[in-house]
N, C-alpha and C positions, 0 to 999 in steps of 0.2 A: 584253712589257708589265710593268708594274708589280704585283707581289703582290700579294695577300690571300689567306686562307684558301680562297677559290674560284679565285681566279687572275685575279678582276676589278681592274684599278685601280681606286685612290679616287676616288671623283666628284671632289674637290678637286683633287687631283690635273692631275686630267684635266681639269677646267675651267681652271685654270689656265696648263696649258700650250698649250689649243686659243686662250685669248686671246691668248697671248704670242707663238706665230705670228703669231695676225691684226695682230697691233700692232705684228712686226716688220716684216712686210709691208709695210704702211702707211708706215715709217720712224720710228715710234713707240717709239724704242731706250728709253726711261726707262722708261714705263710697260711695256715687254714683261718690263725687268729686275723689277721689282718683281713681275710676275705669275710669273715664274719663281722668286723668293725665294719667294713662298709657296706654289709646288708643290714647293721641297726642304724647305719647314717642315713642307707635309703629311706628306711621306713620314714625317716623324720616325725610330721607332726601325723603321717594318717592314721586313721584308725586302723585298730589292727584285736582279732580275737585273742582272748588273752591266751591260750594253748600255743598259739604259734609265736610270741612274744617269750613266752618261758621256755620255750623249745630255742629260741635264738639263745638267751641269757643263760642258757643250762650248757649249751656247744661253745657259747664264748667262755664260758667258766673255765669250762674242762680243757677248751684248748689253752688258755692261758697258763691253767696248771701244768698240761702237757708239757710246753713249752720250757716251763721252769725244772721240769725233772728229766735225770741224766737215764737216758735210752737203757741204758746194761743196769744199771740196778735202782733203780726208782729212788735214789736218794737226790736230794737239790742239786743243781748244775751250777757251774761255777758263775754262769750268769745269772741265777739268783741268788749266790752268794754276795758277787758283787753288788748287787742291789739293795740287799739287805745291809750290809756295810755301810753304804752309802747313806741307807735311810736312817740308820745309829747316831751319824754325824748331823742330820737334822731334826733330829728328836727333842722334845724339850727337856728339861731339867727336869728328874722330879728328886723331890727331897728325900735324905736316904738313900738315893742310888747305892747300888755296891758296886758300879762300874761297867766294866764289857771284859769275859775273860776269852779267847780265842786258844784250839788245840790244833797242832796239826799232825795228826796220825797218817802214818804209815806201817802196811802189810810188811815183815819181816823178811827177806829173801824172797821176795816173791817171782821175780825171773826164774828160778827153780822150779816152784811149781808149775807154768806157765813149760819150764823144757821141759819138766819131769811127766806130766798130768796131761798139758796141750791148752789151747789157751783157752776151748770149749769147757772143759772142768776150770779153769780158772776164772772164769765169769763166773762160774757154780761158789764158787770160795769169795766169790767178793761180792756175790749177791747175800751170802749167807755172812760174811763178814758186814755189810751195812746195817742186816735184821738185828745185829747184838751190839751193833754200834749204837741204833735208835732205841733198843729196848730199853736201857735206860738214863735218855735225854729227860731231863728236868723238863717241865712248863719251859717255855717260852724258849727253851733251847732247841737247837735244827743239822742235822748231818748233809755236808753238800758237799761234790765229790770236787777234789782239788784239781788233782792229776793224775791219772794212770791208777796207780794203789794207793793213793794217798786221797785224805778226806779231811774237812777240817770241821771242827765242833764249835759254833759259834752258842756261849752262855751268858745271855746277858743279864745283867741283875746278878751276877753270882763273884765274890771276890778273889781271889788265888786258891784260898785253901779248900771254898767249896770247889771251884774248879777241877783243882787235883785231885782230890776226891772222886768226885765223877766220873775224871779218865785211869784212873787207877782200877777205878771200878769197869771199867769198859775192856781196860787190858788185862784186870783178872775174870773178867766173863770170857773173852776169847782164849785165854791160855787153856781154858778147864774145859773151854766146848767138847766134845765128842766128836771132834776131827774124821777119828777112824770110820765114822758110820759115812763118809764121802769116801774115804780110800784107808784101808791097814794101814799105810804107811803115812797118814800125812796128819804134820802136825803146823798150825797156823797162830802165828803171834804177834803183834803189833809193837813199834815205839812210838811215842807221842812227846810234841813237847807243849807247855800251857804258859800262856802269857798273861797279865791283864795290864789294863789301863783303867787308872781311877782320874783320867781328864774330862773335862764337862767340855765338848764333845767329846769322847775317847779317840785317841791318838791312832786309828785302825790303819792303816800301813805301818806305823810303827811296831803295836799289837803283833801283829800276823808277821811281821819279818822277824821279832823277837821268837814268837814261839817258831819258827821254820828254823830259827839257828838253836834252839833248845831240841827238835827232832833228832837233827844229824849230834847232839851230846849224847842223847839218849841211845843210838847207835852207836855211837863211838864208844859207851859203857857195855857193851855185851848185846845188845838189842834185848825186847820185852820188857820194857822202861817205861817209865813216865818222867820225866825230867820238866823243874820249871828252875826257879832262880830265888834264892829263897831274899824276901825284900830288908833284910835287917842286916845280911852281913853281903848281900852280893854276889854269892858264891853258888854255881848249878849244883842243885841236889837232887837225887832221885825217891821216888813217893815208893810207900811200901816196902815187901821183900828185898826190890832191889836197891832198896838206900844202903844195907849193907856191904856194897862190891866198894874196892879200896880205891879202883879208878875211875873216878867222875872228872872228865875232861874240860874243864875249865873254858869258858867262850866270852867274848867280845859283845859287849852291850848293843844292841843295834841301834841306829840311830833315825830309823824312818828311812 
């Protein structure tokens, strides 16, 4: 336990970390991280055994992780999306950058499943839907849940074409999955759209509202897309198999 001249811990202390169990418990990841900050404020300068010092730093870790991931499918929340965003725009230069590319994917029909299945099997399809979203994130790239069925793929360091690439590759891993071993009848497919910003800081509401208007082309082309904006003639194109459909619906440059 934690020192003092008797060998009692602090009440502080100790009140604080008996809440912060109860509150992880609970699934109360915020409020347990905040009761654990002020049981290592308590401690301040006293001494303390190191076992109970690592046992603070190991419950503030994990609730701070907590915190950062979304309850239904362990993928980042959209509050540590926006953080991560945020910290892009105060990053330094480094030389060579390839920029910050941003996707934003959406589950296909997914209201259907959700009536057809129940919304219990549809958390089952969109937990299984994140594992093959993350299976193949590059380094330094992160899947964090936007809204509802919708997720977005933040790749930094990577320029348009590796981008598209990746989500192409993401939305031909989920077209091929083995659906039916969840239900005979069900089949699950994604539209994405991909943005990038090659601005020193990257232009990220900009980013991110481009690719959300590149999603609903990629829907509006048949869905199971990838659509980004091809940067030489302007024009929304779609990656892979589906570049060949006649109607790719043309969108409005966003402007931040």
């Amino acid at each position: 336990m934690v020192g003092t001249t008797t060998g009692t811990p602090p009440r502080a202390v100790a009140r604080h970390t008996a809440a912060a169990e109860e509150l992880a418990a609970e699934g109360r990841w915020e409020e347990a991280y905040e009761h654990l900050r002020a049981a290592m404020r308590a401690l301040g300068g006293r001494p303390a055994p190191t076992d109970e010092l690592d046992r603070l730093r190991r419950e503030h870790a994990e609730a701070r992780e907590q915190s950062r991931r979304d309850s239904l499918t362990a993928s980042y929340n959209r509050r540590y999306l926006d953080e991560r965003l945020l910290a892009l725009l105060d990053a330094p230069v480094r030389s060579g950058a390839l920029g910050l590319s941003v996707a934003i994917v959406d589950a296909d029909h997914f209201k259907l499943v959700n009536d057809t299945y129940g919304h219990q099997f549809g958390d089952r399809v969109l937990q299984r839907l994140v594992t093959l979203l993350d299976s193949g994130l590059p380094d330094g790239g992160f899947c964090a849940r936007y809204g509802g069925e919708e997720f977005a793929l933040v790749l930094p360091d990577h320029d348009l074409a590796a981008a598209v690439r990746v989500c192409e590759a993401a939305r031909d891993r989920i077209d091929r999955y083995p659906w039916a071993e969840l239900d005979p009848g069900l089949r699950v497919t994604i539209s994405a759209g991909v943005a990038h910003s090659d601005s020193h800081p990257p232009e990220v509401e900009q980013v991110v509202g481009a690719a959300d208007v590149l999603l609903y082309a990629a829907k509006n082309a048949g869905r199971n897309a990838v659509a980004f904006r091809d940067p030489r003639t302007g024009l929304v194109r779609l990656a892979g198999a589906a570049a060949h459909r006649r109607a790719i619906p043309q969108t409005e440059r966003t402007t931040g």
